[in-house]
N, C-alpha and C positions, 0 to 999 in steps of 0.2 A: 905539417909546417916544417920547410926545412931549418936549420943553424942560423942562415943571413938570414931567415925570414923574421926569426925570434930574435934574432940581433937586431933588425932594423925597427920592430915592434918594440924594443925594449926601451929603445932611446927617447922615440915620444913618449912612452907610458911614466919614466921614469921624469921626464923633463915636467912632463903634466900634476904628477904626482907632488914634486918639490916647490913647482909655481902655487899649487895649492898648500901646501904646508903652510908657508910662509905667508899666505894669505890670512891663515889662523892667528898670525901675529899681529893684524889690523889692529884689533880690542885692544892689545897690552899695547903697542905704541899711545894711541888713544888716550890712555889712562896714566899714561907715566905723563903725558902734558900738561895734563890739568888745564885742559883751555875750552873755550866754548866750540861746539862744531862748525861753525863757520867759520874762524879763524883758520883751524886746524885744514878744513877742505881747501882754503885760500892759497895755503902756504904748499900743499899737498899737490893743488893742480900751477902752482908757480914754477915749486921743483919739479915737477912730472915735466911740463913745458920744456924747462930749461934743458931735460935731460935728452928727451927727443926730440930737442931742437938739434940740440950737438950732434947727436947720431946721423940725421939726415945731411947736416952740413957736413959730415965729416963722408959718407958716401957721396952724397950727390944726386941722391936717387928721388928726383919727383917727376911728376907726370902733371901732362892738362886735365881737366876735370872738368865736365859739364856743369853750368851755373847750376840746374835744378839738384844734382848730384852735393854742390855746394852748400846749397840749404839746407839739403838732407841732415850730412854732414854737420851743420851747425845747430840742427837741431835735434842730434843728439849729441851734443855738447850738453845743452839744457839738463837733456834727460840724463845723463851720467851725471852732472854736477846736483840737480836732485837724489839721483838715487847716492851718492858721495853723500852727502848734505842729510838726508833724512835717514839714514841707515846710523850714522854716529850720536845722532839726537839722540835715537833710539835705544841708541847701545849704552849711551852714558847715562840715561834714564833707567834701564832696567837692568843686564848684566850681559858680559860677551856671550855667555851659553844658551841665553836666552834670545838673545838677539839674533843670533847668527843660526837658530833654530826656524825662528819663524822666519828670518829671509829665506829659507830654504824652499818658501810658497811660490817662489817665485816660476819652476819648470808650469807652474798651476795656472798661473795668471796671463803666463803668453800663451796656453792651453786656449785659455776662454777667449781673450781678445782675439786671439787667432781665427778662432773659431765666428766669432761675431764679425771680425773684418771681414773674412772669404766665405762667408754664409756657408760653412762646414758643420754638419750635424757632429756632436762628438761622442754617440756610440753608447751602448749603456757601459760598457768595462773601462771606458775614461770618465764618466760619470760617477762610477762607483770609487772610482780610484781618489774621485777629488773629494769624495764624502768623506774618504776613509783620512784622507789627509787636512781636512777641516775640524775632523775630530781630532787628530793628533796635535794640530796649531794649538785647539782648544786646552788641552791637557798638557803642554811641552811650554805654554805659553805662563799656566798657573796662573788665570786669571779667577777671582773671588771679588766677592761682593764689595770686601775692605780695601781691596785695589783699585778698584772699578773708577774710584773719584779720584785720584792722587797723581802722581808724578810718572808711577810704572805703566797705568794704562796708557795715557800720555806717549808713553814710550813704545808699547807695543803699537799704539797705531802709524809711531814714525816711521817703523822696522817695516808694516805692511805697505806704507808708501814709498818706502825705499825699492822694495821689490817691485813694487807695481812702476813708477818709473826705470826699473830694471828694467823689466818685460818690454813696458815702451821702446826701450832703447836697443832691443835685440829686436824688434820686428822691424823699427827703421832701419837697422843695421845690415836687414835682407837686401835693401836697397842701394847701398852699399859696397857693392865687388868692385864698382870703377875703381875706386881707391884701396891702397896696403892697408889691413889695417893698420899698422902703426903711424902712418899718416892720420887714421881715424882718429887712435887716442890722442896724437899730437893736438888736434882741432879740439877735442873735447876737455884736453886740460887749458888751451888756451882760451877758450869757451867760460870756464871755471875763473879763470884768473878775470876776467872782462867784465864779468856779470854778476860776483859776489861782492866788489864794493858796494853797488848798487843797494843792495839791500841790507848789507853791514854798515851805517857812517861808520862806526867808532873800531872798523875793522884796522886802521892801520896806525891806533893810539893803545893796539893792545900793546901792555911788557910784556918781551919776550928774552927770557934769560940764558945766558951763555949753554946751559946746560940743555935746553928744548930743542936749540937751533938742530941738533943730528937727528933729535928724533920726526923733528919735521923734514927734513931732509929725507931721511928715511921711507916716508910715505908717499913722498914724490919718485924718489931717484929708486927705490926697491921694489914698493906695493903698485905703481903706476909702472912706470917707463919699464925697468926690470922684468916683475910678474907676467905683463901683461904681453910683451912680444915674445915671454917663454908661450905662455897659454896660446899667442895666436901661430907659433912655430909648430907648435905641437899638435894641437885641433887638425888641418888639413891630413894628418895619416894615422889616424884614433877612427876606432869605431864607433856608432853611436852609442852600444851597448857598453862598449870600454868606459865610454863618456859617463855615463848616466851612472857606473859604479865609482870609478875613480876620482867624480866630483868632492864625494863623501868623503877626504882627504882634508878638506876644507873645514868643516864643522869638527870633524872627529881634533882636529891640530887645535881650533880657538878652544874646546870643551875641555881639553886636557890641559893646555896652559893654563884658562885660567882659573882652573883647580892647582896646576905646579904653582904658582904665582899668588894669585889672590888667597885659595884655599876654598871655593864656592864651588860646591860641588851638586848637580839635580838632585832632585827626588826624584824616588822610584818612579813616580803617578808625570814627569817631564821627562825621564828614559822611558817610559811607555809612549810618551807621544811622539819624541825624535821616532823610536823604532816602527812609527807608522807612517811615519812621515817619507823615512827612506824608505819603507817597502810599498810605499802607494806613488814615490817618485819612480822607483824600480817598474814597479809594473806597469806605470803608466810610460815611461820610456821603453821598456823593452817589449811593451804592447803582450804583456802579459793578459788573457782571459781565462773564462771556463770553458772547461771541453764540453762540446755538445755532443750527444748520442748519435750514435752510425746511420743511424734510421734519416736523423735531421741533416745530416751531412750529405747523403745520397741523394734527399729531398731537393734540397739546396743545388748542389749541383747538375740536378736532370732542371729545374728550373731556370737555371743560367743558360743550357743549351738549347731549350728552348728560344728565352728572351733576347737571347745573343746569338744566332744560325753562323755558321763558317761559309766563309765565303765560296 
């Protein structure tokens, strides 16, 4: 790889790198508000709105867009305003490190659905890989018997259905290419603003004091509109492999704040479960297996030429 090749690699990996840092800071915005999670997503997908709304108006750049394309669109609005919605439930239920551990299930869950929508076998080494990361949920997550009934499990199951409307919302999202995405998030924070009264009445008799208003801001105008056209600038010339290490940026930034901050640090027995967690994400992106013997490889291969003749 030459000089400009490693220069022009540098610039997405570095842009990616710092969209997810800051990503890490979701949890401590969150918690410096002290307000329920629907408020906070309300206010979150207002400013996000606001911000690329301005953007577009100040290019000018839209397109026509097939009606079915439209729905698509709108209906992952939903599923980001759930996965918004149920990931900070979670988070202020149980704790950033933890929460932002077990969303990490989520490369898992559009593994299976994927697998289930396109009637795709998925192999025994992606099989193995989601065992090994079920055990790490399990142990990263510290769930016990005295938890089990209280307000934390409560929380991990938000965190799991955050992810899982995560998942949803990247497989409609394949659907998708008609539109930029930042057109995309535009619709999905306007989405968010439309459809959280609905299920909040008393969402616009919360007080909200002189000193919340920037960190709500923040979550729209930085963690939305900001983040998220770094992340979609940067995605199109990142490898997948780049991908699948570089994410870990994300977790490693919330785990380390909110030890700087709070002072909540894992136990041994949940850094044993993150570090399975990434190495069963790792393997399962970078389609890591086991070597088979030379014997099964020659095997395998005189059977292919068979079942498959050159023309």
């Amino acid at each position: 790889m030459n000089a400009s090749s490693r220069q022009n690699l540098g610039q997405p990996m570095g842009q990616y790198i710092l969209a997810n840092l800051i990503l890490g800071t979701i949890g401590i915005f969150a918690e410096q508000l002290r307000m329920d999670a629907k408020t906070i997503v309300f206010y979150r997908c207002l400013f996000g709105a606001v911000a690329m709304g301005a953007f577009y108006l100040r290019i000018r750049s839209f397109q026509s867009v097939p009606a079915r394309t439209w729905f698509l669109a709108l209906f992952s609005g939903v599923l980001m305003t759930g996965n918004w919605l149920f990931f900070l439930e979670g988070l202020l239920r149980t704790s950033i490190g933890v929460a932002t551990i077990i969303f990490e299930m989520q490369p898992f869950i559009v593994l299976i659905a994927g697998s289930w929508l396109y009637r795709e076998a998925l192999g025994l080494a992606k099989i193995f890989w989601l065992l090994v990361a079920l055990f790490g949920l399990v142990l990263a997550s510290h769930l016990q018997a005295r938890s089990m009934n209280g307000d934390y499990a409560i929380g991990v199951i938000c965190v799991l259905l955050s992810a899982t409307f995560y998942a949803a919302g990247v497989l409609v999202g394949k659907s998708l290419n008609a539109i930029k995405p930042q057109i995309v998030t535009l619709i999905q924070c306007v989405v968010g603003v439309l459809i959280l009264p609905m299920t909040a009445t008393k969402l616009f008799q919360t007080h909200i004091s002189p000193s919340q208003w920037p960190w709500l801001a923040g979550l729209g105008v930085i963690h939305t509109a900001l983040v998220y056209s770094m992340i979609q600038a940067a995605l199109p010339r990142l490898r997948s492999s780049a991908i699948a290490i570089l994410q870990f940026a994300y977790p490693a930034s919330a785990i380390l704040l909110d030890f700087i901050i709070n002072g909540k640090l894992l136990s041994p027995v949940q850094i044993v479960g993150l570090l399975l967690i990434v190495l069963s994400t790792l393997g399962m992106t970078l389609g890591w297996t086991w070597k088979r013997s030379r014997k099964a490889d020659v095997m395998n291969r005189s059977s292919r030429a068979i079942e498959s003749p050159s023309a």
